[in-house]
C-alpha positions in Angstrom: 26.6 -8.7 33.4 23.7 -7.7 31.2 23.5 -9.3 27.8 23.4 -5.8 26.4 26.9 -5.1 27.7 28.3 -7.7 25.9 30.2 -6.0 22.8 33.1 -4.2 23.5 34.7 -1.1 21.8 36.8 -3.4 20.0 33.8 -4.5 18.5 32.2 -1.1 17.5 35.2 0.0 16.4 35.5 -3.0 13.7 31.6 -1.9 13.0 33.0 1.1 11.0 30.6 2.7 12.2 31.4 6.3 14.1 30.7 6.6 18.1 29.3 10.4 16.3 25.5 10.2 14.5 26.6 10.5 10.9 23.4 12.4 9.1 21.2 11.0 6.8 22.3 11.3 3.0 20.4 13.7 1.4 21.3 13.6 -2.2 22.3 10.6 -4.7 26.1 11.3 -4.5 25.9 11.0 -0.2 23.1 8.3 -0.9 25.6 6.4 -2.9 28.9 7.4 -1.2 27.1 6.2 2.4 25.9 2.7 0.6 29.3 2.2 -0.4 30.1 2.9 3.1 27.8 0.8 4.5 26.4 -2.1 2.7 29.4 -2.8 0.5 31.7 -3.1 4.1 29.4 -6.3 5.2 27.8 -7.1 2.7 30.7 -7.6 -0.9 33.4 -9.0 2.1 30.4 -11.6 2.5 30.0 -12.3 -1.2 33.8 -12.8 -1.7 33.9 -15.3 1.6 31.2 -17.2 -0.3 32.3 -17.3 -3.8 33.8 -21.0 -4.8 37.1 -21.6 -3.8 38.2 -22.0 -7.2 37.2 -18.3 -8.3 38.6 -16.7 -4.9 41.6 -18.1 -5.2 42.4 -17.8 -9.4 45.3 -15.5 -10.5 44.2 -14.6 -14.0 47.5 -13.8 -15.1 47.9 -17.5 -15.3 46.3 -17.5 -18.8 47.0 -14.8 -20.9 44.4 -15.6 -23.3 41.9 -14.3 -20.9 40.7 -11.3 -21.7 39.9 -8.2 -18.5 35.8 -8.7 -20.2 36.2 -12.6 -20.2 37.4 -12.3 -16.2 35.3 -9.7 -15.2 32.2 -11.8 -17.0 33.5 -14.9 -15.0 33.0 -12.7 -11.9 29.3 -11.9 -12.7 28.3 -15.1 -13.1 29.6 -16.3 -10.2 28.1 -13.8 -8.0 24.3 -14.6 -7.1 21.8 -11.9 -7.3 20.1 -10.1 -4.6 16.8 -12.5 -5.7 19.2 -15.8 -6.2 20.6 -14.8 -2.3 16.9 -14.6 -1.1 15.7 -18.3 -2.1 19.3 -19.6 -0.9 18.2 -18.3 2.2 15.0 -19.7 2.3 15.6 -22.7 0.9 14.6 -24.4 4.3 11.3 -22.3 4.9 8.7 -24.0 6.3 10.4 -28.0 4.8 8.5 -30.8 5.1 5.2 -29.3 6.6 3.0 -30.1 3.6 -0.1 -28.3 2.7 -2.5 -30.1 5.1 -3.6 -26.3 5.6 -5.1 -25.5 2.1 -8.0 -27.8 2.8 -8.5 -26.4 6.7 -11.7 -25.7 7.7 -13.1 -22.0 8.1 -15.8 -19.6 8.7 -17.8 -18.4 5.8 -20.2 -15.6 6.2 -22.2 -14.9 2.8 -23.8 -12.2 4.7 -20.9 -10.3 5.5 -19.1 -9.3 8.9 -22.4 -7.4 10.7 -19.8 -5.2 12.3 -19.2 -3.4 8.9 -22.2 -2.5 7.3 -21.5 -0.4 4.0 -22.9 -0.1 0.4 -20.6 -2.9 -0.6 -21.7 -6.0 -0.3 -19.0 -8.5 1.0 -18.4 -12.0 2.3 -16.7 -12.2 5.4 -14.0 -15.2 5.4 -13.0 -16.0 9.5 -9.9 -18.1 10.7 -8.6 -19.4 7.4 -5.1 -20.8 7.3 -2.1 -19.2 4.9 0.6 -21.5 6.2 1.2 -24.6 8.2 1.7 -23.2 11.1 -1.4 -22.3 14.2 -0.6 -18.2 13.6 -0.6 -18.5 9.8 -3.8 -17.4 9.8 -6.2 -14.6 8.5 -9.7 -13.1 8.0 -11.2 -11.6 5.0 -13.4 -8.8 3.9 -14.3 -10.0 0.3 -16.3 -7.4 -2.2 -18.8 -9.6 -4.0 -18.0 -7.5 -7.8 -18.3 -8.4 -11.3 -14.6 -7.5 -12.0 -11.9 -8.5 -9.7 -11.3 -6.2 -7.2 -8.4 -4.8 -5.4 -6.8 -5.6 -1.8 -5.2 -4.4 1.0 -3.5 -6.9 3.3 -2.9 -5.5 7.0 0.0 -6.6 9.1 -0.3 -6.0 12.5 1.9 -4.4 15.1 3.3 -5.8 18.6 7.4 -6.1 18.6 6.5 -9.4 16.8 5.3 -10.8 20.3 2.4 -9.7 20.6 -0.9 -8.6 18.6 -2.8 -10.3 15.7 -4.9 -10.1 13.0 -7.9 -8.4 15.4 -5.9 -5.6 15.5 -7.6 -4.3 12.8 -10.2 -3.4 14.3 -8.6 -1.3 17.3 -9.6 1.6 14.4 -13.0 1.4 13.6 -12.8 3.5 10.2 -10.0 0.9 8.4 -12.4 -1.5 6.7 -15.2 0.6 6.3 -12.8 2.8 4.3 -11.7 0.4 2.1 -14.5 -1.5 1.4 -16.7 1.3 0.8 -13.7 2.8 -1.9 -14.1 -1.0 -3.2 -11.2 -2.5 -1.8 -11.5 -5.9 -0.6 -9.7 -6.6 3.2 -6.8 -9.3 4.1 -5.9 -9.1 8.4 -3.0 -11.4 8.7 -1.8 -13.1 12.1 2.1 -14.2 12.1 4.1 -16.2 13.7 5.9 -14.4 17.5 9.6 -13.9 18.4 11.2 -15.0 21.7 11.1 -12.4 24.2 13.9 -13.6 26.3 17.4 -13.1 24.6 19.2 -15.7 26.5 16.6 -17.9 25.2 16.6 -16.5 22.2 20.5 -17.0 22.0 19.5 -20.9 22.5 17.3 -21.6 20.3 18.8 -24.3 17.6 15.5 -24.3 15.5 14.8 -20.6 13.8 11.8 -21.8 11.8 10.2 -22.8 14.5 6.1 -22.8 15.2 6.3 -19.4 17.5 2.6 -19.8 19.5 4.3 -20.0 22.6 7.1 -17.1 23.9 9.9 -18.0 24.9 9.1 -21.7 23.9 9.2 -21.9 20.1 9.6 -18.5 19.1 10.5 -17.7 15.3 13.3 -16.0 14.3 12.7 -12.1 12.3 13.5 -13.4 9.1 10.9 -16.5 9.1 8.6 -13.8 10.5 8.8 -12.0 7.5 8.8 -14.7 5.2 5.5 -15.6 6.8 4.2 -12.0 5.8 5.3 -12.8 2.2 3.2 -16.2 2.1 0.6 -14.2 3.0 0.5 -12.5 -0.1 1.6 -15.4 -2.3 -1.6 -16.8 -0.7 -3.9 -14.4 -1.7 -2.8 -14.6 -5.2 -2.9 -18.2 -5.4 -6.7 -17.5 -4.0 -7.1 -14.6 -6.4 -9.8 -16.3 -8.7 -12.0 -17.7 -6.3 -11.6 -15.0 -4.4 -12.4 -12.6 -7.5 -9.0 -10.4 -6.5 -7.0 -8.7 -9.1 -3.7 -10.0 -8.4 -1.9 -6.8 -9.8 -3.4 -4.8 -7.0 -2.2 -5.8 -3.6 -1.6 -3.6 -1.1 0.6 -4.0 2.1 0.6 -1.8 5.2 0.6 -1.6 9.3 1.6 0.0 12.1 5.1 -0.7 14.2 6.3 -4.1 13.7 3.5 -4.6 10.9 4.6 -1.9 8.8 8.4 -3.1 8.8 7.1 -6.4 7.3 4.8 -4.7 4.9 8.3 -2.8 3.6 10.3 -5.8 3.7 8.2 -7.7 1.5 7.5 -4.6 -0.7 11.6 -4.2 -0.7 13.1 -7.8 -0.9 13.1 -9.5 -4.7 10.5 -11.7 -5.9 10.0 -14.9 -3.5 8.2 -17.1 -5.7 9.6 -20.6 -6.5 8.0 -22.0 -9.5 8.8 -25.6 -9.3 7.9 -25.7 -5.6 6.0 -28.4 -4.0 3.8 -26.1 -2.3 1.7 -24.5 -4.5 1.3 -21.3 -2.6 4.6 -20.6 -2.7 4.9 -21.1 -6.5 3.1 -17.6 -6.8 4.5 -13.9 -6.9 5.3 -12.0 -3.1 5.3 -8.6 -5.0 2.9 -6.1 -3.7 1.9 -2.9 -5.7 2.1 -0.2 -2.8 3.1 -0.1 0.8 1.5 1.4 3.6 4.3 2.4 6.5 3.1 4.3 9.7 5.3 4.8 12.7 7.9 2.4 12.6 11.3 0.9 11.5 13.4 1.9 9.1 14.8 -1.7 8.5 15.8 -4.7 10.5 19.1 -4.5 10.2 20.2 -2.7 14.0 23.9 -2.2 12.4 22.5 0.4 10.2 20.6 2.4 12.8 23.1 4.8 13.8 23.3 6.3 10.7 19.8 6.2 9.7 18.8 7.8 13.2 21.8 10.2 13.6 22.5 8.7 17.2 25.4 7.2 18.7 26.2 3.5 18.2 27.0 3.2 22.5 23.5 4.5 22.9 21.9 2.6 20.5 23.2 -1.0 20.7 23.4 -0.4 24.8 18.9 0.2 24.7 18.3 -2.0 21.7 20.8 -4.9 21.7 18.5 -7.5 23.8 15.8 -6.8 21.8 17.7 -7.5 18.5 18.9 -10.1 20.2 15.7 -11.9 20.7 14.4 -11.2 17.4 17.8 -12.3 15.5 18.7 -15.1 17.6 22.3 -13.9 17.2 24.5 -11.6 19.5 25.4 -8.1 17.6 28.5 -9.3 17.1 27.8 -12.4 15.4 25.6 -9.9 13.5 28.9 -8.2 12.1 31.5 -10.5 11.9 29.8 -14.4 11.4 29.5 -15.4 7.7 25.8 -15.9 8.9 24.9 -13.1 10.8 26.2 -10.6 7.6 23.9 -12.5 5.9 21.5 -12.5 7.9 21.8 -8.8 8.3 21.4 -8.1 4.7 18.3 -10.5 4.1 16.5 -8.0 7.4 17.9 -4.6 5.5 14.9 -3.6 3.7 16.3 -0.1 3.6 19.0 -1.5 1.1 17.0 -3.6 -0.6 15.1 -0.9 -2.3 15.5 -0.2 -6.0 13.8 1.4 -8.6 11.5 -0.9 -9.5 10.0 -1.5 -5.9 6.2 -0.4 -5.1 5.6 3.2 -4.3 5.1 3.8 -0.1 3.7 6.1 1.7 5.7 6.6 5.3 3.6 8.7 7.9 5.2 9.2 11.9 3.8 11.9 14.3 6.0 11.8 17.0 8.3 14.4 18.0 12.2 14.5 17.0 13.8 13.7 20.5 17.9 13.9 20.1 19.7 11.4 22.2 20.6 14.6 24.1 17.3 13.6 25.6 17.6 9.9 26.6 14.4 8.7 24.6 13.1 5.2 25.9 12.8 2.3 23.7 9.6 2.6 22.5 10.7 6.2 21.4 13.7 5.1 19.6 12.6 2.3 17.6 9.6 4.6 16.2 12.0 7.6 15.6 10.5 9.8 13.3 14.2 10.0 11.5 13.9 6.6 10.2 10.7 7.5 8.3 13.1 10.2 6.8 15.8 7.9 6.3 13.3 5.9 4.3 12.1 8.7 2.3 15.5 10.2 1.3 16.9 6.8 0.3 13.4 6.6 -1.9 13.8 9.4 -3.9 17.4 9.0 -4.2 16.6 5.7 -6.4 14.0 7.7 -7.9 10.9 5.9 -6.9 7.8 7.3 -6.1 7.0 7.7 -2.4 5.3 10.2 0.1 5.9 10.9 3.7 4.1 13.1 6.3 6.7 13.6 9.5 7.1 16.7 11.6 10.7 16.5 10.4 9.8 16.5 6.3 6.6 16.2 4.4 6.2 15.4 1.1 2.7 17.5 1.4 0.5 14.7 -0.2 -3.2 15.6 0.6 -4.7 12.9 2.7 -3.5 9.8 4.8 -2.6 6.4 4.5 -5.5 4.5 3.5 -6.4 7.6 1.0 -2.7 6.9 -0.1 -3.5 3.2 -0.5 -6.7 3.6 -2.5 -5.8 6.5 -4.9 -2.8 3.6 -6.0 -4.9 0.5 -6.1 -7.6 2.2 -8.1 -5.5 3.7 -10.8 
């Protein structure tokens, strides 16, 4: 039997989720009334399982001198925030590897990469390592300036096994672009996922060094965290590197732009006190670049965000989640871990006010289910970008989007997007 048929309707049915597309919220009352919904069915029941004993199991009628503020204070400060959560999670990330990589030799060109010629002058940094691990790695366009200059840190595509940072070059008008507008250039490689869910399901070691598929892939989270790293590195580089470190950009295509959301979604990643100094530094970004792709990790979401049935959906994708996750769908919903899990992937409900402005650009066409689209169609569904957008301006943040479904009518594309931000 195939791994994908694995869940039963028992199983959807405890999902909450309707066999029916639901449609996307389009105001702040559905926005609200479908998070409630939603997050609060996974992710509060989580909370509650992993508040102390001691405060899950206290009848404050016991002591009458207790006050409904005093309890409901008690309950506050119990609860961990979203950014608290994070670190929890991470905690583990990358342990014991040291920082052997900070003093790794690289390529410096003084003269600049001869492959972008442009008014700019530039130094052209090759193969130098973010991380301790061999696909923590990245090249740099540096602007030689006397102030400190912006950047704009791609993430490439691939179903996170496959691609890397030379992917940036597969358009030849990127870095031109940029540097020529006086942005400097970050291309990141990351870490791969298994390809093989079975093996996948196997694995005992998420944070593992993921160079080899189906070997020592990485789970999606880790992935991510990489991504992250990558921008706490630049920062911790910022001086010497002459960057402002309040003007970092993320964005990519596919996979790539998914991480450049999560890490422009999630909370603050920096850990002051840690022993690596990289990570001591801020993973906030200032805008987010998000072309045809994802509308979050988090697969249990997808029928709503896509309007398409949950059979259909977890029946094409649920090897593929699988693989990346490490975890069946139904450990996904009903393990401790996998809700966790789930919510540290949701990017789409980690966004809040105060998150980075994106712009969110797809040009396929809106194929129903009706149609049978193939994977590849499905996980780049133009509706997600919509999704995105909706929940966006429904927490009143500043955002753009260019679909064939909605456009926000901004006048020009990504990169334009990305500069007009940076250089304010």
């Amino acid at each position: 039997m195939p791994m994908r048929r694995l869940y039963s309707l028992t199983f959807l049915l405890t999902l909450g989720c309707s066999t029916q597309p639901e449609r996307v919220p389009t105001n702040t009352q559905d926005m609200q009334h479908t998070t409630d919904m939603t997050v609060t069915s996974h992710v509060d029941m989580m909370r509650a399982e992993d508040a102390s004993p001691d405060l899950a199991t206290l009848d404050m009628t016991e002591n009458p001198e207790m006050s409904p503020t005093t309890q409901e204070d008690m309950s506050e400060e119990m609860t961990p925030s979203s950014q608290e959560r994070l670190l929890t999670w991470f905690q583990t990330y990358n342990q014991g590897l040291g920082t052997d990589y900070l003093t790794q030799h690289h390529d410096t060109f003084t003269d600049g990469d001869p492959r972008y010629n442009t008014d700019n002058t530039h130094t052209f940094l090759q193969q130098v390592a973010y991380g301790p691990h061999t696909r923590n790695v990245l090249d740099a366009w540096l602007i030689e300036s006397p102030n400190p200059t912006p950047v704009a840190i791609f993430i490439h595509g691939g179903g996170f096994h496959q691609g890397d940072k030379d992917t940036i070059h597969n358009s030849s008008a990127t870095i031109p672009f940029l540097l020529k507008s006086g942005i400097s250039v970050i291309s990141i490689s990351y870490r791969y996922a298994y390809r093989d869910p079975v093996r996948a399901i196997e694995s005992t070691t998420p944070d593992d060094e993921g160079s080899v598929h189906d070997e020592n892939g990485t789970r999606v989270d880790y992935i991510l965290r990489d991504c992250a790293r990558a921008v706490q590195f630049v920062r911790y580089h910022a001086e010497d590197w002459n960057i402002n470190p309040d003007k970092i950009a993320a964005f990519g295509t596919s996979a790539g732009a998914g991480c450049a959301m999560w890490v422009g979604m999630v909370d603050d990643l920096a850990q002051p006190d840690h022993s690596d100094p990289v990570l001591q530094h801020s993973s906030r970004v200032a805008v987010v670049g998000h072309l045809t792709s994802q509308p979050t990790y988090n697969l249990l979401r997808w029928p709503e965000l896509l309007m398409m049935s949950t059979e259909f959906l977890f029946d094409l994708l649920a090897d593929d989640f699988q693989a990346l996750t490490q975890h069946t769908l139904n450990d996904m919903s009903s393990t401790p871990e996998g809700q966790e899990l789930s919510w540290v992937l949701d990017f789409y409900a980690h966004m809040n006010p105060g998150d980075p402005p994106f712009f969110t650009a797809n040009t396929q066409d809106d194929i129903p289910e009706e149609a049978s689209p193939d994977t590849n169609v499905v996980i780049h569904h133009p509706r997600g970008h919509v999704a995105l957008y909706t929940r966006c301006k429904a927490q009143d943040m500043n955002c753009d989007i260019e679909t064939q479904i909605e456009s926000s009518n901004y006048q020009g594309n990504a990169l334009q997007y990305l500069a007009e931000k940076l250089l304010q």
